[in-house]
TORROVO-496184 format. One line per 8 residues: number of its first residue (from 0); for each residue x, y, z of C-alpha. Coordinates in nm, 3 decimals. Layout:
// TORROVO-496184
NUM	X:Y:Z; ...;
This chain:
// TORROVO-496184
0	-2.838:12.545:-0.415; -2.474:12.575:-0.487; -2.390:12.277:-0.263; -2.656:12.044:-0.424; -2.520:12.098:-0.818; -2.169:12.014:-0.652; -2.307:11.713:-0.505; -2.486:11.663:-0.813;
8	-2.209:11.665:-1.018; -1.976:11.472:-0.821; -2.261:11.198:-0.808; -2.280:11.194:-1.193; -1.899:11.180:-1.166; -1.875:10.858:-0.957; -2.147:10.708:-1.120; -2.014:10.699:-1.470;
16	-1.679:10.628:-1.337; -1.812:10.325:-1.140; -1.984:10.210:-1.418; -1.685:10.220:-1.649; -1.464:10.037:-1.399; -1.785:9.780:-1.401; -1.796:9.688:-1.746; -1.355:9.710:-1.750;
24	-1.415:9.396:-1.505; -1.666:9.233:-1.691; -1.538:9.250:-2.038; -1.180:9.076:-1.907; -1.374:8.821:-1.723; -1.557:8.734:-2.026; -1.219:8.768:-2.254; -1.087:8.489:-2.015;
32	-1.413:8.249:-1.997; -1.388:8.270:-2.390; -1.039:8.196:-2.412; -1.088:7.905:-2.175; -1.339:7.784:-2.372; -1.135:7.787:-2.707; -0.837:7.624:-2.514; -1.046:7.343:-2.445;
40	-1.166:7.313:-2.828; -0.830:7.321:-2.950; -0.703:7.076:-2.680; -1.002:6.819:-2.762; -0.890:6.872:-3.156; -0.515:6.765:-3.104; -0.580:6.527:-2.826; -0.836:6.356:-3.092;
48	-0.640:6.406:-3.423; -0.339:6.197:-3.278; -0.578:5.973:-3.083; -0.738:5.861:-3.474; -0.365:5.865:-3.631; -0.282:5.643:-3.314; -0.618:5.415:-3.365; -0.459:5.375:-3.707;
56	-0.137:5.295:-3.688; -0.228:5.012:-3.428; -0.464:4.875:-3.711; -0.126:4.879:-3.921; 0.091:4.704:-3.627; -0.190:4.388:-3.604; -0.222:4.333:-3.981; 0.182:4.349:-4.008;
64	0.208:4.116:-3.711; -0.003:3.881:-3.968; 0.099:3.896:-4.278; 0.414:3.705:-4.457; 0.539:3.992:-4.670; 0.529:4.281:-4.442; 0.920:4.289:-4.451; 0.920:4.269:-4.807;
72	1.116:4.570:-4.868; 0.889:4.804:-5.129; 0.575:4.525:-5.149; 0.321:4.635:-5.379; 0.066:4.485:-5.203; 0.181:4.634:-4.801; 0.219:4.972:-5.003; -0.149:4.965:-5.143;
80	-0.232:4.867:-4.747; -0.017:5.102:-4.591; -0.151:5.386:-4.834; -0.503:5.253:-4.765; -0.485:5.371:-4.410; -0.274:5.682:-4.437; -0.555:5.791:-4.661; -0.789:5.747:-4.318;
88	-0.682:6.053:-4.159; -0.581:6.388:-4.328; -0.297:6.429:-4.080; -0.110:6.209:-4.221; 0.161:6.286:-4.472; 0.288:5.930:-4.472; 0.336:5.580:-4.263; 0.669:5.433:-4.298;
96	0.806:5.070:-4.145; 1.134:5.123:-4.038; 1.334:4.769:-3.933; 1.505:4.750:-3.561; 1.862:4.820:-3.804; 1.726:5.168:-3.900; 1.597:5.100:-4.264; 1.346:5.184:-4.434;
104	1.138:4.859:-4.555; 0.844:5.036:-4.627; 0.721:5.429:-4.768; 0.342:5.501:-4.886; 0.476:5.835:-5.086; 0.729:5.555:-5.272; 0.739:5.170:-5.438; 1.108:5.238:-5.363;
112	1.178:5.313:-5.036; 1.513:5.513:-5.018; 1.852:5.395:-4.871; 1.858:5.592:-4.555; 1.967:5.511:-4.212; 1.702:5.569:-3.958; 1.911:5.397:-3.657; 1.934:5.759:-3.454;
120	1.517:5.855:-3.511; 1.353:5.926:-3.160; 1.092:5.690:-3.297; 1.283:5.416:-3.346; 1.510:5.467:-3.040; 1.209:5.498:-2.804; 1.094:5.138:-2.845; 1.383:5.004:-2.889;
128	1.539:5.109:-2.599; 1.218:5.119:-2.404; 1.247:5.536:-2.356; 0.861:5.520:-2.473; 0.622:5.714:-2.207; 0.405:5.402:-2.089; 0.639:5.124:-2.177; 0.829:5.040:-2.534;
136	0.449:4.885:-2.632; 0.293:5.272:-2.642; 0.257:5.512:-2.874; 0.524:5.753:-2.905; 0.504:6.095:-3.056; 0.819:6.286:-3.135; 0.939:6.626:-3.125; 0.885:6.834:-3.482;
144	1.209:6.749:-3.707; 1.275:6.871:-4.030; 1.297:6.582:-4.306; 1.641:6.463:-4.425; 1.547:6.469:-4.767; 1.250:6.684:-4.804; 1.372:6.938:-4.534; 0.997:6.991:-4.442;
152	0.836:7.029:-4.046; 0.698:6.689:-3.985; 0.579:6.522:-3.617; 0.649:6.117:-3.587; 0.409:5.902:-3.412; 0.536:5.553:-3.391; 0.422:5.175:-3.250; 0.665:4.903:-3.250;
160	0.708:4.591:-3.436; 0.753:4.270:-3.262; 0.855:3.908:-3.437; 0.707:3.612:-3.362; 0.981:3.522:-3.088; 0.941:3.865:-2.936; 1.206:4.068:-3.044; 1.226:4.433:-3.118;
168	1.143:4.411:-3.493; 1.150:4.741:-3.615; 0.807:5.045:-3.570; 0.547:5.162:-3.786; 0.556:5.538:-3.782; 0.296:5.775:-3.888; 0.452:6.136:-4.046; 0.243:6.411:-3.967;
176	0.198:6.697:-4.091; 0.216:6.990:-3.866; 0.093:7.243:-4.094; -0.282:7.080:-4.053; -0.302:7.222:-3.732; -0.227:7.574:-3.869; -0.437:7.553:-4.154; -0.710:7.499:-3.920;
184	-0.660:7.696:-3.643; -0.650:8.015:-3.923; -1.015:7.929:-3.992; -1.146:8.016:-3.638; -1.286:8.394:-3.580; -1.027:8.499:-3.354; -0.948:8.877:-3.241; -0.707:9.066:-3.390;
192	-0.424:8.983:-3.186; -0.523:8.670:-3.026; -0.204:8.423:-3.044; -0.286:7.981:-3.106; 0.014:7.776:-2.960; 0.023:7.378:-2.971; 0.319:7.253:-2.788; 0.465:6.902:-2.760;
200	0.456:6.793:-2.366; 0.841:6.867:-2.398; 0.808:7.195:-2.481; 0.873:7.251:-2.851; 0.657:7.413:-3.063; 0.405:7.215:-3.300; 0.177:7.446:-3.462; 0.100:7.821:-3.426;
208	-0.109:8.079:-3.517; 0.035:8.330:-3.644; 0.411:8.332:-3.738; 0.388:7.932:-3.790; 0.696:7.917:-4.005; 0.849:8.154:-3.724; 0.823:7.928:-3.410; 0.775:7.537:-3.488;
216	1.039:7.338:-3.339; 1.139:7.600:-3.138; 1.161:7.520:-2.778; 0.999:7.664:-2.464; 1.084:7.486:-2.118; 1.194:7.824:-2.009; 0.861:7.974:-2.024; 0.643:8.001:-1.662;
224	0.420:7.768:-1.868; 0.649:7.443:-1.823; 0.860:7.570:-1.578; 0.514:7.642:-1.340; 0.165:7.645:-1.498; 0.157:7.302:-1.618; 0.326:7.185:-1.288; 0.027:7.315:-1.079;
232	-0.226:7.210:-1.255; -0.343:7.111:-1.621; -0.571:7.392:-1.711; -0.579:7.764:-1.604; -0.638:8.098:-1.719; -0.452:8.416:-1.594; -0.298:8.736:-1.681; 0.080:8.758:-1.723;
240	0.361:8.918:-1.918; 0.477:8.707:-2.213; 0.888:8.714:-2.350; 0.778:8.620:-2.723; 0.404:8.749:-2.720; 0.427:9.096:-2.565; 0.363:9.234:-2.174; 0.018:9.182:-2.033;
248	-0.168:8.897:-2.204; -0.507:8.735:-2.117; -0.329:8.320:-2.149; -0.527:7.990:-2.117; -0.366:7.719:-2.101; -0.512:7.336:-2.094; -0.301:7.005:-2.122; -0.417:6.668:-2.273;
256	-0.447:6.365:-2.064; -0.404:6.130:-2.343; -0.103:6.269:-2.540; 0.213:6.482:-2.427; 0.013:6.805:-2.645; -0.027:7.161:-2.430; -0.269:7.421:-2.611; -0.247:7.808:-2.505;
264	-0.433:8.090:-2.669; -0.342:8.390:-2.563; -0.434:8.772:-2.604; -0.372:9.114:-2.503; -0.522:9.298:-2.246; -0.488:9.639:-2.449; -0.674:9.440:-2.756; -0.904:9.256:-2.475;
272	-1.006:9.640:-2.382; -0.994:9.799:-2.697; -1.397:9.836:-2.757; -1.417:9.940:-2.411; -1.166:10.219:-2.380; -1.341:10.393:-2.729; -1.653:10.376:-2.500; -1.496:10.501:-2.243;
280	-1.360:10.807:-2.400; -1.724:10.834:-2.539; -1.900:10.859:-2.196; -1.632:11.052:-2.075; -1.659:11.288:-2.349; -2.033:11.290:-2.260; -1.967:11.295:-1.886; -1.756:11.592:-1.901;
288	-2.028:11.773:-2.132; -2.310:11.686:-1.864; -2.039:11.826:-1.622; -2.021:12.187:-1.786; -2.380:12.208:-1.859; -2.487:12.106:-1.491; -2.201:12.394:-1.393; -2.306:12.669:-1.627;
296	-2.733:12.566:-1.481; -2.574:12.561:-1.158; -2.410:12.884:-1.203; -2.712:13.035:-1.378; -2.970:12.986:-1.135; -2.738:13.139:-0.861; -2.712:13.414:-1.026; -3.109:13.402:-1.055;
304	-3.175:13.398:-0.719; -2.964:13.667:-0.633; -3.136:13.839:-0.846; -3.500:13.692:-0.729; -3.381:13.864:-0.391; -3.243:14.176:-0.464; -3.585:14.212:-0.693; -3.772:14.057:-0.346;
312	-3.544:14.337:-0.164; -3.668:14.603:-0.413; -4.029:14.513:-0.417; -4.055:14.489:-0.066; -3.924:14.848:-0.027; -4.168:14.916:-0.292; -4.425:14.809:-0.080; -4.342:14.972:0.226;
320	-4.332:15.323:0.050; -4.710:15.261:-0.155; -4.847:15.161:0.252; -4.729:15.493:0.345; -4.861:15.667:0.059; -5.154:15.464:-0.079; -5.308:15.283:0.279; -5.468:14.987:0.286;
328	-5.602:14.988:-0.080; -5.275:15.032:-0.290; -5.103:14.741:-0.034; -5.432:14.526:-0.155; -5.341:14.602:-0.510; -4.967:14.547:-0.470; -5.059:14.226:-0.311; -5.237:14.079:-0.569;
336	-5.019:14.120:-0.802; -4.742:13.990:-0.639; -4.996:13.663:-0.586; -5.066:13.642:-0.965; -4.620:13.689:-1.123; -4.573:13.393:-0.844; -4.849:13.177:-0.974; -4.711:13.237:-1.333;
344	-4.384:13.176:-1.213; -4.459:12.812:-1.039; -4.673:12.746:-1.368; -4.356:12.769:-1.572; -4.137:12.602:-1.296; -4.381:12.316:-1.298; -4.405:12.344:-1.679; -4.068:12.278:-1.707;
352	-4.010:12.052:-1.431; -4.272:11.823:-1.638; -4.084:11.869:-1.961; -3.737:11.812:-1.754; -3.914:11.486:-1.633; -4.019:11.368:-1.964; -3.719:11.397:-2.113; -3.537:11.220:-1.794;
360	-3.742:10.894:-1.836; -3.707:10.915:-2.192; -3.292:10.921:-2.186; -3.308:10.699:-1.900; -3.519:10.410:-2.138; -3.313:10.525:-2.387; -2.988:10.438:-2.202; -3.088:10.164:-2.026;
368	-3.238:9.921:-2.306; -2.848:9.897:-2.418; -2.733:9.713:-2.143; -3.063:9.532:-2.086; -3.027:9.398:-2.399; -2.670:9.288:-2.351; -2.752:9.144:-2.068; -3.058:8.950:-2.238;
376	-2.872:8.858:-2.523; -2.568:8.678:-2.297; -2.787:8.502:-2.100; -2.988:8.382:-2.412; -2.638:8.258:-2.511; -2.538:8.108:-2.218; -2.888:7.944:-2.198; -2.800:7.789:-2.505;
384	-2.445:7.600:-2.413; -2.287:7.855:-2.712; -1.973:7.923:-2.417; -1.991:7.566:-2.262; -2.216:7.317:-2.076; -2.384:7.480:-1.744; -2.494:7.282:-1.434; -2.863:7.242:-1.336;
392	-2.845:7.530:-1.097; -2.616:7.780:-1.316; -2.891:7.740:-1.620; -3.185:7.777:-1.368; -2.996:8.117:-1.220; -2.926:8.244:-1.616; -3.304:8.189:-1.685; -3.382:8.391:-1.389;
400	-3.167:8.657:-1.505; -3.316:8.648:-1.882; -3.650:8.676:-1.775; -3.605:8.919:-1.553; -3.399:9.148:-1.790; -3.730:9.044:-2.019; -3.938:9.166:-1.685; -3.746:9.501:-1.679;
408	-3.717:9.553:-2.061; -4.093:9.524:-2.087; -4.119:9.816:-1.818; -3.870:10.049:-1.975; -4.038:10.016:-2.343; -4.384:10.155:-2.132; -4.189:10.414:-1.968; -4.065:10.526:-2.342;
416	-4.400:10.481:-2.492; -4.560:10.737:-2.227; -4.278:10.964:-2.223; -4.301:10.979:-2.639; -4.683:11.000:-2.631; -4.637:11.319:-2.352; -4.406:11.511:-2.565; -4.590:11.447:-2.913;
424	-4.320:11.240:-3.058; -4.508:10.865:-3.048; -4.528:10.818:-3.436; -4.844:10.627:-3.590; -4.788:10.404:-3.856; -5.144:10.348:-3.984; -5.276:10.061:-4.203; -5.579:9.851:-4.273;
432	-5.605:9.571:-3.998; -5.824:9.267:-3.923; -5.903:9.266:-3.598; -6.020:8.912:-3.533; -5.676:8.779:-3.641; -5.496:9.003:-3.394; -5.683:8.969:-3.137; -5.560:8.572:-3.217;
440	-5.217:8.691:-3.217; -5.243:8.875:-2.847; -5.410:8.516:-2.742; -5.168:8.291:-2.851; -4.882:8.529:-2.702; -5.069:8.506:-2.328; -5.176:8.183:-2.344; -4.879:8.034:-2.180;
448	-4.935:8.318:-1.857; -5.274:8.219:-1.871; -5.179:7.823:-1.809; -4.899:7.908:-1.583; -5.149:8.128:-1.380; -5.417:7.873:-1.422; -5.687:8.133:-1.556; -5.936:8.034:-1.835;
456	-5.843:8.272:-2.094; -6.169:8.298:-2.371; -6.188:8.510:-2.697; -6.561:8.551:-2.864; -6.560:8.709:-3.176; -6.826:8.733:-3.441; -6.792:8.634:-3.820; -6.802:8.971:-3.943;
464	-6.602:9.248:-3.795; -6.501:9.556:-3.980; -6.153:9.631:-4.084; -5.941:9.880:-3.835; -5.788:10.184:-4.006; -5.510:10.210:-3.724; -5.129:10.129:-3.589; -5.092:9.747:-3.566;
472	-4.821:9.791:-3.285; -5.032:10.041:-3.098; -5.352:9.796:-3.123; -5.136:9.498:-3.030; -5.025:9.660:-2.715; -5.318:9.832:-2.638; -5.469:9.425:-2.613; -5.165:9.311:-2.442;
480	-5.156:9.557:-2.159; -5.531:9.443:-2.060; -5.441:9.114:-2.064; -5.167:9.132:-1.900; -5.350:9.303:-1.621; -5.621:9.079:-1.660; -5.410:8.788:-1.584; -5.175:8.943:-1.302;
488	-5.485:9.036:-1.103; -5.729:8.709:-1.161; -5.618:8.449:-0.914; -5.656:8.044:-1.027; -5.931:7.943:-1.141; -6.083:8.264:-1.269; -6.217:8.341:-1.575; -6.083:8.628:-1.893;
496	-6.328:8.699:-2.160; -6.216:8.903:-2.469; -6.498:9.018:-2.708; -6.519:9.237:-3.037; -6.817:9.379:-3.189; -7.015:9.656:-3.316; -7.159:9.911:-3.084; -7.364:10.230:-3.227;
504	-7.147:10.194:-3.558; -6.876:10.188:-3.346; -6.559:9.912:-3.305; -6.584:9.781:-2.944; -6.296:9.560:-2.796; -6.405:9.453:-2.440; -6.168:9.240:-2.203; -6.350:9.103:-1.915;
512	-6.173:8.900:-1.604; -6.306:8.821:-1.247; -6.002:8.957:-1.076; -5.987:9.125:-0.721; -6.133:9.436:-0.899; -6.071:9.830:-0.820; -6.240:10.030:-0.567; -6.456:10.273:-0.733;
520	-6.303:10.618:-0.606; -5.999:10.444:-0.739; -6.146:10.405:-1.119; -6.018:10.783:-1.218; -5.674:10.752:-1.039; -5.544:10.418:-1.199; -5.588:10.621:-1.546; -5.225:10.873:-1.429;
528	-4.927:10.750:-1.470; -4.734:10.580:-1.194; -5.031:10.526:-0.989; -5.126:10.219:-0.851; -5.416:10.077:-0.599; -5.261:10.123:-0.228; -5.418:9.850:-0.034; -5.272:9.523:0.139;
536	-5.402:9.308:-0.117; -5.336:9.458:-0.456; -5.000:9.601:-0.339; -4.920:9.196:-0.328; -4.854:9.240:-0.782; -4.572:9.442:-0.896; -4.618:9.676:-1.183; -4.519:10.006:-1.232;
544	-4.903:10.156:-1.269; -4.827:10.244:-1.655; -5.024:9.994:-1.802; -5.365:10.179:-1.835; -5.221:10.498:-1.849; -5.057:10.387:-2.145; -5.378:10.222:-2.322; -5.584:10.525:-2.272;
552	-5.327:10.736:-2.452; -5.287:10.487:-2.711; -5.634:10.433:-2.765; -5.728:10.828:-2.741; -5.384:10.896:-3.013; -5.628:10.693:-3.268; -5.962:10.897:-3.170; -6.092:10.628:-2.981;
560	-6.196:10.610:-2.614; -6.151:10.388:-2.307; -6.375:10.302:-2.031; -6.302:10.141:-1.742; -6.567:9.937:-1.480; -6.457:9.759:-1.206; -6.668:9.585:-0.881; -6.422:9.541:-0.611;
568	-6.409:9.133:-0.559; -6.562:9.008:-0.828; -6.389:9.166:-1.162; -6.304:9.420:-1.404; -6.416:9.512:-1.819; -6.201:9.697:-1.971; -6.387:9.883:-2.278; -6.201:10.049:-2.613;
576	-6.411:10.183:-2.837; -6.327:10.308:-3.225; -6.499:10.559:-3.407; -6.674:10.448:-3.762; -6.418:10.683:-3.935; -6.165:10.404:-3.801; -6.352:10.165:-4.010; -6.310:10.030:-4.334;
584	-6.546:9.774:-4.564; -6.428:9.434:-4.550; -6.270:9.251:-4.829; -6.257:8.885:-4.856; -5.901:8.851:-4.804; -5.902:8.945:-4.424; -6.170:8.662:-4.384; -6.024:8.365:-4.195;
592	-6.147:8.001:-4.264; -6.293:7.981:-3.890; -6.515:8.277:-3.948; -6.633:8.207:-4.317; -6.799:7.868:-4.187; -7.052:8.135:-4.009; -6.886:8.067:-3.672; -6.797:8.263:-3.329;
600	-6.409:8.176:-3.280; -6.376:8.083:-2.917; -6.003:7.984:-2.791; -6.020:7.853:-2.441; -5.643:7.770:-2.247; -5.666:7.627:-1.901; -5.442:7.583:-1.674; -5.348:7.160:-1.596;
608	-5.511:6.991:-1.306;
């Protein structure tokens, strides 16, 4: 006994710490599929930004190329134009047209351009010394420089001029206004930590989140991302140990194709795991409580059975000394009473082995809807392209895994229904209920088993039923659970018949199917809990044999009774019947248009040819 609580201990042990370990795994997997995912966001959003401001400013180049007075220095009518388009995209701070001499000709924040020399800009120097990535012709966008005369952050992207002989002429440059990125990257639900870095393809710093004011223009190439990351390959995710972030930090990293822009969010591991080490210390706490508790029961019943056999010791001394002195008849006596403290003794061992039970299956639901939910609720997600498009076969696998997390959930609520209604604690919440309509309800919820299956699923229900004094949930399942059986054990092509009426002043609800049926020394054993038909052909449908058990405790917790008749082969009716103090008079507002045309309601789903 003393070796099995060790073992039992050391098994709860491992199993919480496996568990913990588990979700430690999963929770920095997902940390790194979602930072992936908003990497790729934020790269499409600065790859697109510039890709508009560079649509524009090649709009500005053609009409230029076109017009008389584009080297009008300060033209009213190129101003209007030029402010026109700057207005197109809220990146844009200004467009300026900058000769192949270095001044200014034109500035959309000014009439009056000012008398600056712009000879040594990288946006004029790439063209016109052909420097340009992709040819003096391309785009180029600059480094972030502060302003000469406002001595703000701004980013250049630039086009260049040519005359009609095909000179260098001068570029059209778009002034950008790094601070956009910011702005918007602050509106994004990010974690508490988590760190937004746009880079230019050279390695300074564009925009950030947080510290903006802190980093821009600063430069990086020493960083493993440009040194390395970038040099392997154009998007990643890892783990690594960050000189200006902090040590251990969950970083994506993704590159644009179309402009020289690198995005990284990044994170900390410690933040990353910050929910799951407060759980952690939780189920430790509670791990090292269901430690000492399965010690001191260990402990205790040790101590019990020593005492059990030094009683056993005592009483069989006992016995020896009343054979000697009272024969045959005292030993008979002694006997039976020894017969009757062990029967009372395995009563209250079984007693509270069945109350140990109950309460095991109840904790266990308890415990294990959590995760099941979780696990629903992610797939739901994923299902749903939330974290990113899925291929055919990854959304057919995630629907497997929702439904069967459905599949189990369903089988863990039963479990906690029957251990409630066992212990006394399943709760009614009584009201008055029509019983047509819900019966409706239950319908149009199996239908779509019923089609799949390719059973004929039929409700007949007269126009004037009485009103239900009972719990709606309770009723609902109670319905749901017979047709759900109903269906799982009719094959295709068979035939489900629900029916209400009255029956000796009594509510009857009667759901009728032409399943494989249930042999009839069976009938009484189906009603306990767990058990289920043992033969090769109904062993083919899984369940968990709590189905019926649970509707003739539900339907007995609201003073009604349930009758089952079955005919192996060819089908089983399932009867619940309500007492008249369950019913109530009916007013008109629980009649339904269907039924106050005098009519029996009849819904009929078949499954397609």
């Amino acid at each position: 006994m003393g070796a099995f609580g060790v073992a039992l201990i050391l098994g709860l042990n491992a199993l919480v710490g496996y568990d913990l370990l588990h979700q430690r795994d999963e929770t920095l997997v997902r940390a790194g599929e979602d930072s992936a995912s908003l990497a790729l966001v934020l790269e499409r959003h600065a790859t697109d930004s510039l890709s508009g401001v560079s649509k524009i400013l090649a709009g500005v180049v053609e009409v230029l190329a076109v017009r008389t007075d584009s080297w009008n220095r300060g033209d009213t009518d190129v101003h209007a134009l030029l402010r026109r388009q700057a207005a197109l995209s809220p990146l844009i701070r200004a467009i300026l047209v900058v000769s192949a001499d270095g001044r200014l000709v034109h500035d959309t924040q000014t009439t009056e351009p000012a008398g600056i020399d712009l000879s040594d800009r990288d946006y004029l120097m790439a063209h016109r010394d052909g420097l340009a990535p992709g040819g003096a012709d391309a785009v180029f966008v600059g480094n972030p420089v502060r302003g000469r005369t406002s001595g703000t952050w701004f980013i250049s992207m630039s086009r260049r001029l040519t005359a009609p002989d095909g000179r260098f002429a001068g570029v059209a440059v778009a002034v950008m206004e790094p601070m956009a990125f910011r702005s918007f990257y602050q509106t994004l639900p990010l974690s508490g930590d988590a760190v937004i870095t746009l880079y230019h393809a050279d390695g300074p710093v564009i925009a950030r989140f947080p510290d903006h004011d802190s980093f821009i223009g600063r430069s990086v190439r020493h960083l493993p991302l440009f040194t390395k990351l970038l040099a392997e390959a154009r998007a990643g995710t890892l783990t690594l140990d960050s000189a200006s972030d902090g040590p251990h930090r969950i970083l994506s990293y993704r590159a644009s194709d179309e402009m020289p822009l690198a995005v990284t969010v990044s994170s900390s591991r410690d933040a990353v795991l910050a929910h799951w080490w407060s759980k952690a210390m939780t189920l430790a706490a509670v791990d090292l409580a269901g430690t000492l508790v399965l010690a001191v029961m260990t402990l205790a019943l040790l101590r019990e059975a020593e005492r059990r056999e030094r009683a056993l010791a005592d009483l069989q001394d006992g016995e020896r000394a009343l054979r000697d002195s009272q024969q045959r008849l005292i030993q008979d006596i002694a006997a039976r009473h020894r017969i009757e403290a062990e029967l009372i003794a395995a009563k209250q061992v079984s007693d509270a082995a069945n109350r140990a039970k109950t309460q095991f299956l109840a904790n266990m639901s308890h415990e294990l809807r959590t995760p099941l939910n979780a696990v629903i609720g992610f797939a739901e997600a994923l299902e749903s392209g939330i974290f990113g498009q899925m291929s055919a076969k990854q959304t057919e696998y995630v629907g497997d895994i929702r439904k069967s997390g459905q599949h189990l959930l369903s089988l863990i609520n039963d479990i906690l229904d029957t251990t409630k209604i066992e212990s006394g604690k399943y709760v009614l919440h009584q009201e008055d209920l029509a019983v047509g309509e819900l019966i409706g309800e239950c319908l149009r919820q199996m239908e779509p088993l019923a089609v799949e299956k390719g059973v004929t699923l039929t409700a007949t229900l007269p126009i004037s039923l009485p009103v239900l004094h009972a719990d709606a949930r309770a009723v609902r399942q109670i319905l749901l659970n017979l047709l759900s059986n109903a269906v799982k054990f009719t094959p295709p092509g068979g035939r489900i018949v629900v029916e209400a009426d009255r029956a000796a002043r009594s509510l009857r609800l009667r759901v009728s199917d032409t399943g494989i049926g249930i042999p009839a020394m069976e009938l009484d054993q189906v009603m306990e809990p767990f058990h289920q038909v043992d033969n090769s052909h109904t062993r083919r449908y899984a369940g968990t044999g709590l189905g019926l058990p649970l509707v003739k405790s539900l339907v007995e917790l609201q003073d009604g009774r349930f009758v089952l008749s079955s005919v192996l082969g060819r089908g089983t009716t399932a009867t619940v019947l309500f007492p008249p103090s369950r019913l109530r008079s009916r007013p008109d507002d629980f009649l339904t248009p269907r039924r106050a045309q005098g009519q029996i309601q009849e819904r009929t789903q078949t499954a397609p040819a």
